[in-house]
N, C-alpha and C positions, 0 to 999 in steps of 0.2 A: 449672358454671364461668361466669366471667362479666367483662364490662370497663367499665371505667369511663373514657368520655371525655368527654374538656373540650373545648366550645367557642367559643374567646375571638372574640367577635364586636366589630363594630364599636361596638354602641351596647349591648351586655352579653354577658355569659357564659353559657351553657347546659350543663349536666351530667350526662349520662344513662350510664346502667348498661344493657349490651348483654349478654344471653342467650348460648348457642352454639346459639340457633337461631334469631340475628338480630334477637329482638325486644327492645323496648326494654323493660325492666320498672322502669325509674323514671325520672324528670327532674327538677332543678332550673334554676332560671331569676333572674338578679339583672343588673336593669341598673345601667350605671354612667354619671357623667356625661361631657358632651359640654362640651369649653370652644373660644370661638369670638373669641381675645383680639383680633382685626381683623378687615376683610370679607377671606374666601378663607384665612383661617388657622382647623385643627382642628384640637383638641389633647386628650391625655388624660391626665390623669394615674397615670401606673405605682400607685402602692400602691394607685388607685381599681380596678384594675381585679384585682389579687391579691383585696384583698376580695372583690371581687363574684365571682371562683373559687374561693374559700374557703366562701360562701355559697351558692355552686349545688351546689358540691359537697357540702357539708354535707347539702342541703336533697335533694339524689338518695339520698345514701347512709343517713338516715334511714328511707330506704322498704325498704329490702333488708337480708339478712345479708352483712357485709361477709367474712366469714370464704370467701364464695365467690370473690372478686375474684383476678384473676391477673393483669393488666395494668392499667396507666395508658395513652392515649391522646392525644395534643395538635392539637386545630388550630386555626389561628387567621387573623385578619387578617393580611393579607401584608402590605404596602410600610409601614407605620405604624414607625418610629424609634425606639427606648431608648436612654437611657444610667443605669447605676446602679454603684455603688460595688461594686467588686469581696467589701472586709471586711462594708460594713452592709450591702450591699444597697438600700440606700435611694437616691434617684432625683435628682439634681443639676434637673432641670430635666422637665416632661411633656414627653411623648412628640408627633413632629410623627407627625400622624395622614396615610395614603395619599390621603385627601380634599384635604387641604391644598393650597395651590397659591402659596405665598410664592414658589417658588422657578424662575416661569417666569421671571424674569430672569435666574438662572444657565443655563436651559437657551438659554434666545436667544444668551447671549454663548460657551456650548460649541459650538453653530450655525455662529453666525460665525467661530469659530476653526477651521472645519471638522470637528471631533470624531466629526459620530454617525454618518458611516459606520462608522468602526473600532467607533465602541460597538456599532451595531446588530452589526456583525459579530460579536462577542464574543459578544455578553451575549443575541440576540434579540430586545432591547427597544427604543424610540426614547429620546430625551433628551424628558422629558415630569415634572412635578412631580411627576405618578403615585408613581414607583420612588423608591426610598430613598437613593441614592446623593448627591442634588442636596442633600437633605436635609442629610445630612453636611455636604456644602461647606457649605452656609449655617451651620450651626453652628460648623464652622472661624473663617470669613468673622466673623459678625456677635457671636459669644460667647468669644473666643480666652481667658479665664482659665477655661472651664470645657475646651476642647478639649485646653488643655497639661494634663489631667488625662488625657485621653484618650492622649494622647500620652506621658504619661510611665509608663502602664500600667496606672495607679487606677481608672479607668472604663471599664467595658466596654462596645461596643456592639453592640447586639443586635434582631433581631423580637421578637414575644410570643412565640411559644413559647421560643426561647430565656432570654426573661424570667422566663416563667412557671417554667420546668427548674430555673435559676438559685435562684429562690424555694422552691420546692419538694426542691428539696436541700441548703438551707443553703448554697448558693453552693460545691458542689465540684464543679458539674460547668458548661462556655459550652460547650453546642451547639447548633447548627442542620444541617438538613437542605437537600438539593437546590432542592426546591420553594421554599422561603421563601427561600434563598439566589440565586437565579437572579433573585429582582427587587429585588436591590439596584445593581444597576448594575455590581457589582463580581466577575462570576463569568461564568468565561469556558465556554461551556456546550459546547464542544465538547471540551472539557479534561476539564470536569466538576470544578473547583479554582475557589478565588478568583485571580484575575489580578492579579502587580504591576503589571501595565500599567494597570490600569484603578485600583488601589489608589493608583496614582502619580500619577492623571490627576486623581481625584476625593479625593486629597491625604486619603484616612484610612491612618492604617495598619492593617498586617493582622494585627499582633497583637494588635491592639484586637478583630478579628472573632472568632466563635467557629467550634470545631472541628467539621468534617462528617462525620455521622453518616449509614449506610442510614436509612431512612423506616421498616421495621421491624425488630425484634431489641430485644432489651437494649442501651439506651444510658445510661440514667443509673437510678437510685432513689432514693426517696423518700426523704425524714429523716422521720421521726414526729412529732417536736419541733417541724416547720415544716408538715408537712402533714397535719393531722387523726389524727396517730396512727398512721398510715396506712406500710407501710415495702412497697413494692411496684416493681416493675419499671416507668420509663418505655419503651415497647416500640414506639410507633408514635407518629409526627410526622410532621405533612403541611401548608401552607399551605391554606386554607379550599377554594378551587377542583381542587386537585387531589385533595384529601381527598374531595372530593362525586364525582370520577371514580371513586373509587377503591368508595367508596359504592356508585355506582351497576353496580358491577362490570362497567367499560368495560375490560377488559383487554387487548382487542384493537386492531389495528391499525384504524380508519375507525371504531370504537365514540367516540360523541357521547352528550354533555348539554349541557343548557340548566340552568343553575341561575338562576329567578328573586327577586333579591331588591329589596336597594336601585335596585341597579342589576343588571345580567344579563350572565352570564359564559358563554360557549361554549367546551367542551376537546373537540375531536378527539384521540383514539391515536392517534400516530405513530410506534408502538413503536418498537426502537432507532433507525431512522432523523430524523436531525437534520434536519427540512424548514423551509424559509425560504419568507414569504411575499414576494410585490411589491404585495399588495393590502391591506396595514395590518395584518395581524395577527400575534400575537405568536408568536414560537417560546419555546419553555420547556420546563423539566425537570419530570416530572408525578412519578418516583418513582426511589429507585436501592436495588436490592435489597442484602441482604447476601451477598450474591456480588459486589458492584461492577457489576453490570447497571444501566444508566441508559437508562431510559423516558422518549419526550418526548412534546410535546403541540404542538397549535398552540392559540393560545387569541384570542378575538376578547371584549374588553373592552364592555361598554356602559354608559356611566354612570348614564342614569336611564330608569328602567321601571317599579319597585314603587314609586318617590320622584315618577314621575306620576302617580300613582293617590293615595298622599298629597296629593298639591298640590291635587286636587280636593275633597280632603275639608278640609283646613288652609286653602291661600289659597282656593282659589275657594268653599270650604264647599256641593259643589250632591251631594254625597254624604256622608254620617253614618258610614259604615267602609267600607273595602275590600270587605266580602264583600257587598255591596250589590250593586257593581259589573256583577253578570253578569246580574244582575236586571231593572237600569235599561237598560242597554245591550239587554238581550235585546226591551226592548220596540219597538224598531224593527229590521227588517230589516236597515239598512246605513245607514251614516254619511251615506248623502244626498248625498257630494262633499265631506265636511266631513274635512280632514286635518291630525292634532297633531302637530307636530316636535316632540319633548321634550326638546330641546338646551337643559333648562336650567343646564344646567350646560358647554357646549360639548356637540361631537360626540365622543364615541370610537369602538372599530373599527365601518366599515374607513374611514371620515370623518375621524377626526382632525383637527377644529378645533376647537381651542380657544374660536375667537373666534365660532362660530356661537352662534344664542338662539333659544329656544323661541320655536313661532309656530304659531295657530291660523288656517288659510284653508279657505275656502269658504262661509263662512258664510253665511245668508242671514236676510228674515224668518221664514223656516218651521223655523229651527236650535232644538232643545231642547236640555236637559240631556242627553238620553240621546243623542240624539247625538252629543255632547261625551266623553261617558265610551265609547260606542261606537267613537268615533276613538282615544280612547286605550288603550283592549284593543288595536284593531288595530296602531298604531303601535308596543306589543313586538313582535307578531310580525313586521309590515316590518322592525321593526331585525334581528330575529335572523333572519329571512333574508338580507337583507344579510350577514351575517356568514356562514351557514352557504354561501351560494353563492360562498364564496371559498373553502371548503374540503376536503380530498378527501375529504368523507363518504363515498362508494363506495353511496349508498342504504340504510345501516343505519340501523335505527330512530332516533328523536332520543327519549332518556329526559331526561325534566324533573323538577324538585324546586324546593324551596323555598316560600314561602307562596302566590305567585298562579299555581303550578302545582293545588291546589283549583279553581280557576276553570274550570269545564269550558268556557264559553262561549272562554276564553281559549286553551287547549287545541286547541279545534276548529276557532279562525281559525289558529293554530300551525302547525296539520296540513295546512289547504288553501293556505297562504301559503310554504310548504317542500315540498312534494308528496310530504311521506312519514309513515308513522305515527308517531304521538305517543304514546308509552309513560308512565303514570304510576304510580311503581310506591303499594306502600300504603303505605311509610314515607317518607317526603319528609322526614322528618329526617337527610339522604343525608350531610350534613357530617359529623355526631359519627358517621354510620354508620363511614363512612369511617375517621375516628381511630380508633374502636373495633376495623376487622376488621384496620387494622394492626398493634395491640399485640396483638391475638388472635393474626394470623397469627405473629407475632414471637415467642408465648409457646408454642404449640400449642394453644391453644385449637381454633383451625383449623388444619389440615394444609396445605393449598391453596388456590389460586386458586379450583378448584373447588370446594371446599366453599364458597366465600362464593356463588359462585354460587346455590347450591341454597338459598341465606338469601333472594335476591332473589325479591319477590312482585309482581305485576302486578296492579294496583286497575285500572286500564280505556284501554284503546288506542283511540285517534282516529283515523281515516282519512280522508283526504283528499280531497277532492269527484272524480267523475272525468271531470268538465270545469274545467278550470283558468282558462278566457278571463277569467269576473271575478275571481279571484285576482289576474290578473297586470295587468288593468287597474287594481285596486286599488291594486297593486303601484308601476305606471308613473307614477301621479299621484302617489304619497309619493316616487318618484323627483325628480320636480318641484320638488315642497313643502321636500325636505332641500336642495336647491341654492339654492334663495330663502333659508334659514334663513341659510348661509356667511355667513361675515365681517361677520354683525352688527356686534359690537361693536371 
């Protein structure tokens, strides 16, 4: 037996066929393009990104006999916007990507009107371009003969996976799930519903939304005629970051990861209890069983971590690919005093400013390259310590995934910069893991929580220095460094 999940990424689709003994036995991979119609506007276009799931998925399921498959899988980008024609399908206008950032004028002026306490209080989120909700408004706001379509029933709006579900059934089924539902703005998390209050706030309606489904079970199926032939159970749906918890079989309550990518995402379990931070991070819904159990999470956002290690190689060109990285850097001991804010994008958790900018200090004439890439290995793990010391880990391992989780150099500053072991298991493809053990667990492929367990394999644990003092003096100067960054711009 076996599953097949999709994973709709930011910058493409990934499609791999998952074993019932957790391993992956095929993958396909298709990106799709990126449109960037002003500075701080991303956009994508909906049928680009069906294609490029049509093509991964094609290109996985050529390697296997499909006659084994039992489930479909979904996870995807979270905060990124659709709207498409309920009969064709077809897309009025690309999708405003969670990158995007049109829309910090409507969140200054919901600021000013007082708003985001009640929103935080709802929703767990801040008022930030981030989430999808501001989104809408601007769509209302600046497009109104496309949104009286919205309004008058014809268009639906939805995440990707709901897009994707939509496509893949010939348009009989609008669902989404907790996870991807929780960061629209619009879903009151201790409810575990969408909220007219916030539906009335941020002026969509909620028949425009779609229906919420458990994260696994049978919720919709496939048409053959729309999906490869293919007539199978959709059985598990998760937004990308809880998908990778779910992946890494953190089931537990103080169970952590790190998933590094673009940017770098931290979920603590916070099993049923609904915990609120004061220190910038996010509360959210990580999964809600078919029993009605809703599992939550704290999650601390970072925007750019694998997109600093790009920047070295794209602007500054003093590295040739990523995997270089641990190489160059490893040839000196330590950064010399040399420390990277990588606020190029603003700060997120637990900083939160917008208006901060990357900034390179200490430099001196004795600074190399390698000390330049050596500061920015280090400055992921300052961030996500940062993050991780605001939350109740309880001392459980921190399991990492994603591409610059390979990076053992990066791994082993992780480990001494957090003071706990650093778990990497062998499949760091922990996203589509994740959508996969859902439609599994949903179909029986798996029984339990426990059987996914016994799927998770450990490629090699990091331990932490057991003198900490240059850790945390390392630590104290990025303390520094990210204060000087603030209110750049």
């Amino acid at each position: 037996m076996s599953v097949l999940a999709i994973d709709a990424g930011t910058t493409g689709v990934t499609a791999v066929v998952v074993t019932e003994d957790g391993a992956i036995a095929a993958k396909g991979y298709e990106e799709f393009g990126q449109h960037f119609p002003r500075p701080g506007w991303v956009e994508h276009a909906p049928e680009e990104i069906w294609q490029a799931t049509l093509a991964a998925a094609r290109a996985a399921l050529a390697q296997v006999d499909t006659a084994d498959l039992r489930a479909v899988g979904i996870t995807n980008q979270r905060e990124t916007i659709l709207l498409w024609d309920r009969e064709t399908l077809g897309s009025p206008r690309r999708a405003i990507v969670w990158q995007d950032r049109r829309t910090a004028e409507i969140c200054a002026r919901l600021k000013e009107a007082g708003h985001e306490a009640r929103v935080t209080e709802l929703t767990g989120l801040r008022l930030d371009p981030y989430f999808s909700g501001t989104k809408l408004m601007w769509l209302a706001e600046e497009e109104p003969n496309t949104w009286a379509l919205v309004e008058s029933g014809r268009y639906a709006v939805g995440t990707v996976d709901s897009y994707l579900i939509a496509r893949m059934t010939r348009g009989t089924y609008h669902v989404t799930d907790v996870s991807n539902a929780c960061r629209t703005l619009l879903f009151d998390l201790g409810a575990g519903d969408w909220s007219d209050e916030l539906c009335a706030l941020f002026d969509v309606p909620r028949d425009a939304l779609p229906e919420l489904v458990p994260n696994w079970g049978e919720v919709a199926t496939t048409d053959p005629a729309s999906f490869l032939d293919l007539s199978l159970p959709i059985a598990g749906v998760a937004g990308d970051q809880q998908s990778a918890l779910f992946g890494q079989t953190c089931f537990e309550p103080g169970d952590a990861k790190c998933t590094y990518g673009t940017g770098s995402f931290i979920l603590t379990n916070t099993g049923t209890s609904l915990e609120r931070s004061d220190a910038g991070l996010l509360s959210t819904a990580a999964w809600r069983s078919p029993a009605g159990e809703l599992t939550y999470a704290l999650e601390g956002a970072i925007f750019v971590t694998g997109a600093a290690v790009q920047w070295l190689r794209d602007g500054l060109q003093i590295v040739g690919s990523a995997d270089e990285t641990a190489a160059i850097a490893g040839t000196v001991d330590s950064s010399e005093g040399v420390v990277f804010v990588p606020a190029l994008t603003g700060l997120g958790a637990p900083h939160w400013d917008p208006h901060a900018r990357g900034m390179i200090i200490g430099i001196t004439r004795g600074t190399t390259r390698a000390h330049i890439v050596r500061a920015t290995l280090e400055a992921i793990a300052f961030e996500v310590r940062d993050v991780l010391e605001t939350m109740p880990n309880q001392g459980a391992p921190l399991r990492v995934d994603g591409g610059a989780s390979a990076n053992d150099l990066l791994c082993q500053l992780q480990a001494d910069q957090v003071g706990l072991e650093v778990q990497r298991p062998r499949l760091v493809e922990t996203t589509a893991l994740g959508a996969a053990f859902l439609a599994g667990l949903g179909t029986g492929v798996w029984s339990s929580t426990d059987d996914l367990r016994e799927t998770w394999q450990l490629d090699r644990a990091f331990s932490p220095a057991a003198d900490r003092s240059a850790a945390d003096a390392a630590h104290a100067r990025w303390i520094d460094a990210v204060e000087r960054s603030k209110g750049w711009a």
